[in-house]
N, C-alpha and C positions, 0 to 999 in steps of 0.2 A: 472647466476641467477638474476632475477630481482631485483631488491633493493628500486626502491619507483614507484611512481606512473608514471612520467613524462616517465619513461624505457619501462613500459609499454605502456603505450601511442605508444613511437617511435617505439618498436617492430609492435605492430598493422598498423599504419600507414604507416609505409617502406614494411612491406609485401603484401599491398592492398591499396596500394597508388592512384590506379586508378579505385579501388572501390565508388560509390557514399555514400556518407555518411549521408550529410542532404538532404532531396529529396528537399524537395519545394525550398530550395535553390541552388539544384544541384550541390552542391560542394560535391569535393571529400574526400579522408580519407588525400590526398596529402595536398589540401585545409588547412584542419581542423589543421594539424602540423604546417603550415605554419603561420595560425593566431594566432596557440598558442604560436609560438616563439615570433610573433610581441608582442605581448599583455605583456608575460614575457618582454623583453626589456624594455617597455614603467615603467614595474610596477619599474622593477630594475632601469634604468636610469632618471625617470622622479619625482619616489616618491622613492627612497632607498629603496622598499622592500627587506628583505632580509629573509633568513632562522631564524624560530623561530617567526615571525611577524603575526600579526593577521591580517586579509583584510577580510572583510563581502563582500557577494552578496545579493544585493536586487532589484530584478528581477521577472520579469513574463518567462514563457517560452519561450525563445530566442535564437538562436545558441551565443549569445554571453554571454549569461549564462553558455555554456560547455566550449567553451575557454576559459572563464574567469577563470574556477575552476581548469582547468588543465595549467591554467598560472602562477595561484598561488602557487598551490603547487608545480610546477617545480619549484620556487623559495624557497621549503622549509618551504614556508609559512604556516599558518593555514586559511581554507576557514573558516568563519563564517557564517551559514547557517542559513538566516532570511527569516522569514513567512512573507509574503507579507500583507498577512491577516489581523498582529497584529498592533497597532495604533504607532505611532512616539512617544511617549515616551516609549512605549516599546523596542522600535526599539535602543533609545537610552540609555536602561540601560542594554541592552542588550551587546550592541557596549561599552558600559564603566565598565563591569563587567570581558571581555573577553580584555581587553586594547585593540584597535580595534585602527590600523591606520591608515587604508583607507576603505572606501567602495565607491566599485562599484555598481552603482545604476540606475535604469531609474529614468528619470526626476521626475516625480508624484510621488515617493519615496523619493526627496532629504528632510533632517532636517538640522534644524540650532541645532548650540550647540553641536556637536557632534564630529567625526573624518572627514576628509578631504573627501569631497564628490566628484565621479567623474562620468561622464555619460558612461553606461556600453556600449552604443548603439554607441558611437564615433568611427572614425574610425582610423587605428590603422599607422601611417607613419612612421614608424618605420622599422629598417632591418634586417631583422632577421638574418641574417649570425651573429648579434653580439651578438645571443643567447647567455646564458652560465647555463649551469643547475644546481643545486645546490646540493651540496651530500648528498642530503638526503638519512636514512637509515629508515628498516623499523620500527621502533620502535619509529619515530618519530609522530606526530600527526599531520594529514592532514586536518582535520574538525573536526569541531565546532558544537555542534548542540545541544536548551535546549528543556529539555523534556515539556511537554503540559503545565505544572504547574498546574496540575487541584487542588494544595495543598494550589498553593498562593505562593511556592515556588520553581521556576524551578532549574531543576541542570544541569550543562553542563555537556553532554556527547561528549569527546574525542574519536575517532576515526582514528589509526593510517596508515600511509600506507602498514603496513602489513595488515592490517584490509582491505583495499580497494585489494590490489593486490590479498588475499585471496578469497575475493568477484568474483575477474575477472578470476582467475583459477575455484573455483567453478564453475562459469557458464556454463563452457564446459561440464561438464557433461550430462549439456542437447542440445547440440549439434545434439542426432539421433533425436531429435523434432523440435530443432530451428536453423533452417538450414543456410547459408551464404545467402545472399542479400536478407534474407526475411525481408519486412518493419515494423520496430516497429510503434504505433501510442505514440503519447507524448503529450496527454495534461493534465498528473497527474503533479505535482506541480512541481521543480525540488528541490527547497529547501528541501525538502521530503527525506529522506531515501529511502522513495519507490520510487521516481522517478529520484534518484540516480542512486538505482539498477537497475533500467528496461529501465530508458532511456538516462544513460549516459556508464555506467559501460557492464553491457547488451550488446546494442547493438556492441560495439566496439572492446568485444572479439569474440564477435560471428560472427564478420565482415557483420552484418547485414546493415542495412540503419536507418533511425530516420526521422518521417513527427512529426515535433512538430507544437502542436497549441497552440497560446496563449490564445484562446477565448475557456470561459466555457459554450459552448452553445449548445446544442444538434442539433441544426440546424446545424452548423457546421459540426458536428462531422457527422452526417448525409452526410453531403456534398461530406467530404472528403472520406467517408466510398465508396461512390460509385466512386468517380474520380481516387483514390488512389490503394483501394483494401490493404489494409495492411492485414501480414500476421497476425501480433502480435498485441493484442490489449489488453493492461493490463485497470484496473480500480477498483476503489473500489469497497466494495459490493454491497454497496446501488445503485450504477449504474448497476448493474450485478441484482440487486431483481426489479429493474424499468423495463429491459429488461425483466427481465421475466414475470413481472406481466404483458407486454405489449402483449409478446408473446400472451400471454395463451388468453390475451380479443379477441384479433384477430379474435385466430382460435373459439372461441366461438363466437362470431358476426357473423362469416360463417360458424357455424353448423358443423366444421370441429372436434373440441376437443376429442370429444370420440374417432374420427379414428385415429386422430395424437396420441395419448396415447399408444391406443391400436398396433398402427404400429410400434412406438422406442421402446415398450417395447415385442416387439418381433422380433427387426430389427437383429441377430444374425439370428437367424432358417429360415425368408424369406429369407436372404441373404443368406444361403445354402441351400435353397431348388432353387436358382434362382430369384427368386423378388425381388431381390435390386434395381428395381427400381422403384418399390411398396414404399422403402425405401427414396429413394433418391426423389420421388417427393413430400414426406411429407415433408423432411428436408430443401430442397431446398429453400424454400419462409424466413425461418430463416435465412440461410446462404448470401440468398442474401440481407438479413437487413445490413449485414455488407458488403457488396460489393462481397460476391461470391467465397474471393479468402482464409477466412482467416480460419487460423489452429490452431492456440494456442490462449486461453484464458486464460489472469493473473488475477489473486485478490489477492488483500494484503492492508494492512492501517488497517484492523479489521475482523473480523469473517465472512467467508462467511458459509455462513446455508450450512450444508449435501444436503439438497433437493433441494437449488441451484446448487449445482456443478452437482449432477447426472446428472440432465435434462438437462444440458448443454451436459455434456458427451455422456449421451443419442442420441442426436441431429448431435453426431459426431464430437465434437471439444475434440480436447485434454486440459484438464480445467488444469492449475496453481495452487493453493491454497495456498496461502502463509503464514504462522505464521513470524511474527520474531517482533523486536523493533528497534528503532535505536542503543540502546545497543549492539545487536547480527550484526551489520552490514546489516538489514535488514532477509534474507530468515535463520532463525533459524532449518528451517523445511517447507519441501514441499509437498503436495500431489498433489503428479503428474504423474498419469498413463499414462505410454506411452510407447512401444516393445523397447526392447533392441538389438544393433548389431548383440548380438548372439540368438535374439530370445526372450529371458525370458521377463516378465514385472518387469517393475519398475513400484513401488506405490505410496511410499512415502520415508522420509527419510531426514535427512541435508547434506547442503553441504560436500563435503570430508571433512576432519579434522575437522568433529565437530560430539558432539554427543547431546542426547536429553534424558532428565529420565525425567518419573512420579514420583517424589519425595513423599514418604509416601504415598501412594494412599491408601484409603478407601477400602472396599467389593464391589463397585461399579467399580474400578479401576482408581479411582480418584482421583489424587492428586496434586498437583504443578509442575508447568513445570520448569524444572533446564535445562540451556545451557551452554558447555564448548566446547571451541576450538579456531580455528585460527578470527572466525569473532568475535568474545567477545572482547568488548571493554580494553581498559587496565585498567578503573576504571572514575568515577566521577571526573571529573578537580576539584583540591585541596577541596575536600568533603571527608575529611575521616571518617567522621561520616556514611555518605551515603554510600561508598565502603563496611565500615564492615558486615554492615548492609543489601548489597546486593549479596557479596561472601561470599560463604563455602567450602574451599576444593577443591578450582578453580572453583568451580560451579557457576553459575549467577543463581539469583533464582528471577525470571520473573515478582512473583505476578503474574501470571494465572493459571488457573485452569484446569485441560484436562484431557484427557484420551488416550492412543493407543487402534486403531479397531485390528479386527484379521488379516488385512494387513497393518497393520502398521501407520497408517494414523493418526493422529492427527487428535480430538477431540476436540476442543475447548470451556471450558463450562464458562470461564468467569472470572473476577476479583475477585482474592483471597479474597478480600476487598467487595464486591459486592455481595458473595452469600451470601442470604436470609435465617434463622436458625432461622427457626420455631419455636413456645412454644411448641412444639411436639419434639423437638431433632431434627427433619428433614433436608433436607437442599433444597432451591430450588435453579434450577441455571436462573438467568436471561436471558441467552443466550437462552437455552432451547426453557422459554415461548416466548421471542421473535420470534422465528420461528414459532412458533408455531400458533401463532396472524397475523404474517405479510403473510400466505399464504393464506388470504383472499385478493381478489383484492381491497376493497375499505379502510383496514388500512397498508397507505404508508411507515409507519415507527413506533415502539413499544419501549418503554424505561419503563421497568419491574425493580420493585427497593422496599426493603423493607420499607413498614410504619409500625403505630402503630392505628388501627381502635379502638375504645370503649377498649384500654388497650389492643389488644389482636396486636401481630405482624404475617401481612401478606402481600402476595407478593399484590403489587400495580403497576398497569399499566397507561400508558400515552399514547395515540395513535394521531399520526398524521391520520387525516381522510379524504377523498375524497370531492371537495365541495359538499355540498347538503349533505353530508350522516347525515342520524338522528341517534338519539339516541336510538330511536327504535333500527334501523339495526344496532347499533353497539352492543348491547345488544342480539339479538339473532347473531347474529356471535361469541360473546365470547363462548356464552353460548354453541354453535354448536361446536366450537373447545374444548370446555374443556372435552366436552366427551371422547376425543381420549388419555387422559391423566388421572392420580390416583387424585383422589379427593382433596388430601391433597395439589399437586398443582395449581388447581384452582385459576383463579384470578375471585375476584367476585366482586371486588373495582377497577374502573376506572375512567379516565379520557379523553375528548375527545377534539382536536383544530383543527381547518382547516390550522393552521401556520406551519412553519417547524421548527422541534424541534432542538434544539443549538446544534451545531457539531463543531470538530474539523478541523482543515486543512484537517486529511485523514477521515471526513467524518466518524467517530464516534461520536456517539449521546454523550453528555453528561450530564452521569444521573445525579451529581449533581446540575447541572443547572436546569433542569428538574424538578426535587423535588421543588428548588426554585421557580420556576414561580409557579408549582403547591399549595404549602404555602402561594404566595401569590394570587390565587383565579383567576390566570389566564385562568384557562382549566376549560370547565363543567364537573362536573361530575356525574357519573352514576353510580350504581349496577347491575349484573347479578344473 
């Protein structure tokens, strides 16, 4: 039986040692062990790491980002998982909250004042025959990682190596989709939970390969989409609703839209009556946006919209849809249609050893998403106020809000905190209107959040808008979507900016930022 992470590791890498592992670098899984051992050495002989020690990464995405973390913790250590994002004193109360005695860092990262800085990008002369791995068991904690703090007060979330090695048994479950040497793409963050799972942990049990890019640029990714051809390409949602919104202008610029609709949404029946390739030459121009070869789509970091994932589905890709937090080790819960060995489908569902309840659900079937099992954290590093206050009964209770479809699927309707409770008793979900607003192509992004208008509370929108778009067109657009909806949710109080509204690491809006710039008179506003 496996026992911490580092076992893992070497089982993968001695079974497919001459598997390639990182592409752009071409080394293999052989490779990847090899530099883990050096790296381990350097940390044991050079700085004492030892088991129990705290060591941060502070990093862009790098293969010497994934050695580094699995160098660490073959010494027992705890990885301290730091956002690149956030500014140097963050960085360093971070490192002095977590007792932090080294970080490994790129240069443009280093701070003064802090723990012993080292360059993560050096190279490693070191020999690895003097490896020595450290006993870690699973119970110990392997990573570090504070929540967003959108309170003003983050908490460190612990993450143990049963929690990871959990993670990497889970993942075989989707083995009849994510097949060996299919290429993940990596350029979601890896600090990230989600880029943990998808592009450290992921690809390694599934003896896949990894093209990481460090660069956030669509050009790039463009680049590689065509040179590379990966199979797997995870990303937030907000990159997953740009693609689509892309998509859709396309095929309307070329007068194509009605037949492309009309074709996926009857690609079943032409495909048995014979016309799949009626099928296949509407799909084809999408598929070849990504290089032609790929089959799996991830989303996770935050909510992908229902009507995202279909049209994806639709178009022939088998879509991911991820819930989880870094409390749940990531994938809490997946919807992810795909045929099973013996035929049946699978929907949706968590990992093995875990389950998923709507806690107290409403008449609507709606109620708090509660997670237990083997990817649940072991609790808030020495925050027991936090712990009580997050379990019941072994239960983690998420703070969000959902629902199950009649195939099981996760519904995501938003932060416990978040929904909108009308002077009508009502409730609206911000989630909801979001989708609802953003499937117009010219509002890029929608942060739905309650105010208080002339004394009366109602849902209030903020939209990121297209250059050039006026107020006019944002005003009949609302007005056009609100139709498809019950009165009572209506947003008839907005706000419009051509800037991009404040986000997270994984690319969640956040509302209360949002509100803030809007109180202070940043955004024009409008009525519908």
């Amino acid at each position: 039986m496996v026992k911490n992470i580092y076992e893992m590791l070497h089982q993968v890498c001695s079974q497919n040692k001459d598997r390639i592992f990182f592409v752009r670098q071409n080394e293999t899984y052989a490779d990847l062990l090899r530099r883990v051992k050096q790296r381990a050495v350097l940390l044991a002989k050079k700085f004492g790491i030892k088991r129990g020690d705290t060591v941060a990464i502070l990093s862009g995405n790098t293969p010497e980002f994934i050695k580094s973390y699995f160098a660490i913790t073959s010494q027992g250590a705890r990885v301290l998982m730091l956002d690149t994002g956030l500014n140097k004193s963050e960085h360093l109360n971070m490192m002095r909250r977590t007792n932090c005695k080294l970080a490994l860092a790129q240069r443009e990262y280093f701070v003064d004042g802090g723990p012993k800085m080292y360059d993560i990008e050096s190279m490693d002369d070191t020999d690895a025959r003097e490896f020595v791995a450290a006993p870690a068991v699973p119970d110990d904690i392997a990573m570090l990682s504070f929540t967003s703090g959108s309170t003003g007060n983050p908490k460190v979330v612990g993450l143990t190596h049963g929690n990871i090695i959990s993670l990497g048994n889970g993942a075989l479950f989707y083995s009849p989709v994510i097949h060996p040497g299919y290429t993940f793409y990596g350029f979601l963050p890896l600090y990230h939970i989600y880029g943990v799972v998808i592009n450290i942990i992921a690809p390694l049990v599934l003896r896949g390969k990894l093209l990481l890019q460090p660069v956030l640029n669509p050009r790039e990714f463009m680049a590689d989409f065509k040179k590379y051809r990966p199979e797997v390409i995870p990303a937030v949602p907000r990159i997953w609703e740009t693609f689509y919104k892309k998509i859709i202008a396309t095929a309307k610029e070329k007068h194509v839209y009605t037949l492309m609709r009309v074709v996926i949404s009857m690609r079943h029946v032409l495909r048995a009556i014979g016309l799949g390739a009626i099928v296949n030459k509407v799909v084809k121009p999408v598929h070849d946006l990504f290089g032609g070869n790929t089959r799996v789509l991830v989303s996770a970091g935050a909510t992908l919209k229902p009507t995202i994932r279909k049209f994806f589905e639709r178009l022939g890709f088998v879509v991911g849809d991820c819930y989880g937090l870094t409390e749940t080790t990531g994938p809490a819960n997946f919807n992810f249609a795909f045929r099973m060995p013996d035929g049946s489908m699978h929907y949706a569902g968590p990992l093995p050893g875990n389950e998923i309840e709507i806690h107290n659900p409403d008449k609507h079937g709606i109620g708090e998403i509660w997670v237990r099992g083997n990817l649940v954290m072991p609790g808030y590093v020495d925050n027991d106020d936090a712990n009580a206050a997050a379990f019941e009964n072994g239960w983690f209770k998420t703070g969000d809000l959902g629902k199950l479809d009649r195939r099981g699927r996760l519904v995501v309707k938003g932060r416990k905190k978040q929904v909108i409770v009308l002077d009508s008793g009502k409730n609206v979900y911000p989630d909801e209107l979001e989708d609802l607003y953003m499937q117009n192509k010219d509002i890029l992004a929608a942060a739905v959040f309650e105010y208080v208008i002339n004394g009366k509370t109602v849902p209030f929108a903020v939209f990121q808008v297209s250059p050039g778009t006026t107020m006019a067109r944002v005003i009949t657009m609302v007005k056009a979507s609100n139709l498809k909806i019950a009165p009572y949710k209506w947003v008839r109080h907005f706000a419009i900016t051509e800037d991009e509204l404040p986000q997270t690491s994984a690319r969640k809006i956040k509302h209360f930022a949002v509100k803030e710039l809007l109180d202070a008179g940043n955004f024009s506003r409008g009525a519908a």
